[in-house]
C-alpha positions in Angstrom: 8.6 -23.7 5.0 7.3 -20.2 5.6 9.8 -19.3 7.8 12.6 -20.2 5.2 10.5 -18.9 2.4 10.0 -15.3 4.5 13.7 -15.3 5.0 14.5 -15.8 1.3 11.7 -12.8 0.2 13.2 -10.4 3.0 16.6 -10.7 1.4 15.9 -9.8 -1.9 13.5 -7.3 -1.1 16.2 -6.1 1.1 13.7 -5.4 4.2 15.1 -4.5 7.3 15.3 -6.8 10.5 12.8 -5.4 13.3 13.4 -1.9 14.6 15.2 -1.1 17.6 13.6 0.5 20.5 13.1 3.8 20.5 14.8 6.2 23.3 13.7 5.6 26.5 13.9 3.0 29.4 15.2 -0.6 28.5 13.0 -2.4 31.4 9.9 -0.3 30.0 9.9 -1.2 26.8 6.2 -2.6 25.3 5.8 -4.2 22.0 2.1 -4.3 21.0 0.8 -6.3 17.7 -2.0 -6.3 15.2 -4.9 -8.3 15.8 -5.2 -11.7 13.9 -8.5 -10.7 12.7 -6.7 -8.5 10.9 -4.3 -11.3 9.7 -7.8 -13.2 8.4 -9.0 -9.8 6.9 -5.9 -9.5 4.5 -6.1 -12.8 3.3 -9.6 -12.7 3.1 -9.1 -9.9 0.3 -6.4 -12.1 -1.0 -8.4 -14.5 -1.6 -11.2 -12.7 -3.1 -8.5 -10.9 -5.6 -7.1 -14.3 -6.6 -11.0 -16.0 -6.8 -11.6 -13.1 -9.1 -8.2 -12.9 -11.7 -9.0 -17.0 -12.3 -12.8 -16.4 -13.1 -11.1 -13.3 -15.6 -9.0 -16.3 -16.8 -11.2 -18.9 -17.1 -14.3 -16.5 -18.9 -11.3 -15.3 -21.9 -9.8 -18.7 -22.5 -14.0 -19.6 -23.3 -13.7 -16.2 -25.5 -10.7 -17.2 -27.3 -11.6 -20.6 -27.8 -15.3 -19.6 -29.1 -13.7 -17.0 -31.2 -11.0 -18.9 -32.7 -13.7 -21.6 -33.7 -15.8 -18.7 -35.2 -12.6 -16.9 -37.3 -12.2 -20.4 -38.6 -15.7 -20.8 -40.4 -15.1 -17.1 -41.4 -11.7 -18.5 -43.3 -13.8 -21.4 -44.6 -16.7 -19.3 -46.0 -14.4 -16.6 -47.5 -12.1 -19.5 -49.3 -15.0 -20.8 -50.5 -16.5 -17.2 -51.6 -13.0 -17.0 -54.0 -13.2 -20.5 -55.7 -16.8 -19.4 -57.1 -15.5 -16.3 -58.0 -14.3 -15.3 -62.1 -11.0 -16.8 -63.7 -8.2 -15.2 -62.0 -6.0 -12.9 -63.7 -2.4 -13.0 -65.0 -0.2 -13.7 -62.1 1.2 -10.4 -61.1 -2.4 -8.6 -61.3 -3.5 -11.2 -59.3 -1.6 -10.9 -56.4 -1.8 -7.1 -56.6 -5.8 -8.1 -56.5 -5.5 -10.4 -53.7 -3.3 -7.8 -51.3 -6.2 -5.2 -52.5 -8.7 -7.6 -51.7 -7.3 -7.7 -48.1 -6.6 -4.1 -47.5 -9.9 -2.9 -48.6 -11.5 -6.3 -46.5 -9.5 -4.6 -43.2 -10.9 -1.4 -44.1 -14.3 -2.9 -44.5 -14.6 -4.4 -41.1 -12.9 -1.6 -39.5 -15.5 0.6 -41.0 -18.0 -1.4 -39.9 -17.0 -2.2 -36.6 -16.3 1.5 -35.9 -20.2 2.3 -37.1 -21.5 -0.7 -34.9 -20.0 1.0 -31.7 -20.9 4.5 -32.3 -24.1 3.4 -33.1 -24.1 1.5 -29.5 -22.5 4.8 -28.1 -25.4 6.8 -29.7 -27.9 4.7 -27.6 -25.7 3.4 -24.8 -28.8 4.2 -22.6 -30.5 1.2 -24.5 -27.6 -1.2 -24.8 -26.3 -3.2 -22.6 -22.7 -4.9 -22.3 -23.3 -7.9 -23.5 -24.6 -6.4 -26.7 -21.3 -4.2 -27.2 -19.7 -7.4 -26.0 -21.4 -9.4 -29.2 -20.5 -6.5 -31.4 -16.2 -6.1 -30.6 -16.8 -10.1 -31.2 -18.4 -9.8 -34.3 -15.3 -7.5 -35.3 -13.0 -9.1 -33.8 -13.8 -12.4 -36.2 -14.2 -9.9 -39.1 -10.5 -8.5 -38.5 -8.9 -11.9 -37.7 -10.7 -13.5 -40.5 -8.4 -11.8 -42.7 -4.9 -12.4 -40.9 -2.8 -15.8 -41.8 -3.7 -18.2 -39.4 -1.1 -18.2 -36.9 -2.5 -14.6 -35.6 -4.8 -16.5 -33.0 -1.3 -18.4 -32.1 -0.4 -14.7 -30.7 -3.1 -14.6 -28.8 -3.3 -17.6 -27.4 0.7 -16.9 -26.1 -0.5 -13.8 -24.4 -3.5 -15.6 -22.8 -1.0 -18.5 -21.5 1.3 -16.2 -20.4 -1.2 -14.5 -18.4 -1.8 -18.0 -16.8 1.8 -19.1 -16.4 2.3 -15.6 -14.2 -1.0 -16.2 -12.7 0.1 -19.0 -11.1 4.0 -17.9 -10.6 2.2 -14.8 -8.5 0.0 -17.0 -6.4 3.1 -17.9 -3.2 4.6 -14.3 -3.6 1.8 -12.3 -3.1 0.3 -14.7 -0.4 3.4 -14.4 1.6 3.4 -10.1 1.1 -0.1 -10.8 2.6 1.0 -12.1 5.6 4.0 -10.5 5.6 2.4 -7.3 6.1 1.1 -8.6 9.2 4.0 -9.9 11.0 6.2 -6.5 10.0 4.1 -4.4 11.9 5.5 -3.1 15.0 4.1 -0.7 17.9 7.0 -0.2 20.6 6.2 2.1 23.6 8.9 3.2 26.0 8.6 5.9 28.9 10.3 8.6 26.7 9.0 7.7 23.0 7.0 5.3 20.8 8.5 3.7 17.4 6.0 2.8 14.8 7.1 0.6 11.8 5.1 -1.2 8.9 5.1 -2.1 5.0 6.8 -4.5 3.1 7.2 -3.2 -0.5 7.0 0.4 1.2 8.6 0.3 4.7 7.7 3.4 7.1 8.8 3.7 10.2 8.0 6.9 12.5 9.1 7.8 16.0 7.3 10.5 18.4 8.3 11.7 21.5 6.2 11.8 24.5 7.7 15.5 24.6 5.1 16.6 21.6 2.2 13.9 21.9 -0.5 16.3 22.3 -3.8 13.4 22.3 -4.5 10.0 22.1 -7.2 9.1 20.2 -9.1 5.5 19.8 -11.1 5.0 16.2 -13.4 1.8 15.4 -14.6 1.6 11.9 -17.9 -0.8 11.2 -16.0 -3.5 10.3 -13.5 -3.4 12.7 -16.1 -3.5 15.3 -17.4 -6.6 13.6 -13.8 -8.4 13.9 -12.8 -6.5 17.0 -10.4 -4.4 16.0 -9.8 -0.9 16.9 -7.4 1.8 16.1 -4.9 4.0 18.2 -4.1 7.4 16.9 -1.7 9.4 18.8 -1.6 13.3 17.9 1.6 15.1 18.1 2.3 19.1 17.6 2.0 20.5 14.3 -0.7 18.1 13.1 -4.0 19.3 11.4 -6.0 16.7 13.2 -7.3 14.8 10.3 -7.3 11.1 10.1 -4.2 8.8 8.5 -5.2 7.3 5.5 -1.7 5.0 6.0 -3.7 1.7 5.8 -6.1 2.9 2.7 -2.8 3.2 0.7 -3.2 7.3 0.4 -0.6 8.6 2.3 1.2 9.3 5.9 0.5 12.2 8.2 4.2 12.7 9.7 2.5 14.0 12.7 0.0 11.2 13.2 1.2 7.7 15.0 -1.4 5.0 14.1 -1.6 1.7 16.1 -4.2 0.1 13.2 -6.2 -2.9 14.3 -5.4 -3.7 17.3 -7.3 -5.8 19.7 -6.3 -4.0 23.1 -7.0 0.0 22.4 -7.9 1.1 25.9 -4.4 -0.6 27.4 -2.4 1.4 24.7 -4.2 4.0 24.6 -4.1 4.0 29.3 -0.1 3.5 28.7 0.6 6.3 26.8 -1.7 8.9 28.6 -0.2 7.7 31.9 3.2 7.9 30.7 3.1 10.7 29.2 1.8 12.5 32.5 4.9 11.2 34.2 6.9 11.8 31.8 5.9 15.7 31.8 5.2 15.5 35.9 8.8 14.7 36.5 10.6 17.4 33.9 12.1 14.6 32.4 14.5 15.7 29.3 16.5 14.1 26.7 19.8 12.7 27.9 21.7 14.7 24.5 20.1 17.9 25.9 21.7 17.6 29.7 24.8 16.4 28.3 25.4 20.1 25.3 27.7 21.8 26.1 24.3 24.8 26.3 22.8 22.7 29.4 26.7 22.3 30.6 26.9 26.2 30.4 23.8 26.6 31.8 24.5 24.3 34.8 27.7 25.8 35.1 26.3 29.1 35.8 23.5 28.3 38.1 26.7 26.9 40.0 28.1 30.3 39.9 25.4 31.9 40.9 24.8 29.4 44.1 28.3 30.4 45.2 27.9 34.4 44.9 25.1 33.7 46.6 26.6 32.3 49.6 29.4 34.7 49.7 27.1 37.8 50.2 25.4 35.8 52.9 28.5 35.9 54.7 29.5 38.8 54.0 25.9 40.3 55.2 26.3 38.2 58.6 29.8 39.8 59.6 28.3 43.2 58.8 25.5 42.5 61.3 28.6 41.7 63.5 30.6 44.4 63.3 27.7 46.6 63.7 26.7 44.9 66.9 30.2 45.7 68.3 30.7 48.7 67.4 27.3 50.2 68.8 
């Protein structure tokens, strides 16, 4: 079921299948993973998030259905505040009195719901929440009071709706959860490394052992706690500073980070000695011996051998000649 459902939410968010390898070796190719601490973290916070947008949803429908309760006495007591009130007039004055009687009613609560909270904003040091909370309520039932009745039908729509895509959002963003887990990839050949992760946001970022300059390993509090460490690998042209790729502010192009994995010090050991092989043996990019620039240059140094070796010989039959002749 999550395979198949994965498959379907790939498709349409158009995702990529998993990268290829980056230049190097076949046979040394290494794929490293997150840690599944880091799985439980994720949807850990999912869980909180999703524990917290019910208990939003569950404290307004108790609002709504309180206030609706109290803008219907409000209705009553104002209906029964006009059938004590003088003889009506002729028909057209009295509707021109009735729409009067509601504009200058909105105004009135208005008024004195804007007083109410700049009183409150006057001594906000001496108010609490709950009491500004009492006071938009108090306006609230003032306001709707005066609309026909089916204005608490609107917001009761909204407030449904809001449960309707509650629920509708619960599989999607459960499966993004975990998806962000099982799209990360950290591939290490003896030439380059290829990191790729994101789902909504996919970035993928290749360095070359050519311009690593340090491999660093980080540890956060809580990733001591779950035991899960980072790898940062440094490469030319970088300021040094940390990635703030899994706090959702950014990428540093010249930062690779291998975030909470559970084996640092065999990455981190991998890379190092790799990359002192790799610089050790002169090793080079297979596009740059094959331009036509290293083709000249070989070419050359060909040349040059063969000169070489021609003034040798012709050196050694001077030496001859010499010898005869004295």
């Amino acid at each position: 079921m999550y395979s198949r459902a994965t498959l379907l939410l790939l498709r349409w968010l158009r995702v990529p299948p998993e990268p290829q390898p980056p230049h190097g070796d076949p046979a040394s190719l290494r794929v490293f993973r997150a840690g599944k601490n880091f799985l439980n973290l994720r949807l850990l916070k999912w869980g909180v998030a999703q524990a917290g947008a019910l208990a939003g949803i569950i404290f307004w429908l108790g609002v709504f259905s309180d206030l609706g309760d109290r803008v219907e006495d409000k209705r009553q007591q104002n209906a029964q505040a006009k059938t004590t009130a003088p003889a009506p007039a002729p028909e057209k004055q009295n509707m021109e009195q009735a729409v009067n009687s509601v504009v200058h009613g909105l105004k009135d609560e208005a008024t004195a719901a804007g007083k109410e909270f700049q009183e409150i904003r006057k001594n906000k040091r001496k108010v609490g929440p709950l009491q500004g909370f009492y006071a938009w309520r108090n306006g609230m039932i003032g306001f709707l009071s005066r609309l026909p009745s089916g204005a608490m039908l609107v917001i009761w729509f909204f407030e449904l709706s809001g449960i309707v895509f509650y629920v509708l959002q619960l599989p999607v963003t459960f499966l993004l959860a975990r998806m962000d887990y099982d799209l990360r990839w950290y591939m290490v050949t003896d030439r380059s490394l290829r990191i790729r992760h994101g789902v909504w946001k996919i970035n993928e970022s290749t360095m070359s052992f050519a311009n690593i300059q340090q491999v660093i390993v980080s540890q956060g509090p809580l990733q001591r706690v779950l035991g899960l460490s980072d790898v940062k690998v440094q490469s030319a042209g970088g300021g040094g500073g940390d990635s703030d790729e899994h706090h959702g502010k950014g990428d540093d192009m010249h930062l690779g980070l291998f975030h909470s994995v559970t084996n640092p010090d065999e990455i981190r050991d991998l890379i190092l000695a790799r990359l002192r092989h790799f610089r050790e043996s002169g090793l080079g990019d297979p596009e740059e011996k094959s331009s036509p620039v290293a083709a000249a240059t070989t070419a050359s140094l060909a040349g040059s051998d063969d000169l070489l070796a021609a003034a040798r010989e012709l050196a050694a039959e001077a030496r001859a000649l010499r010898a005869t002749l004295g």
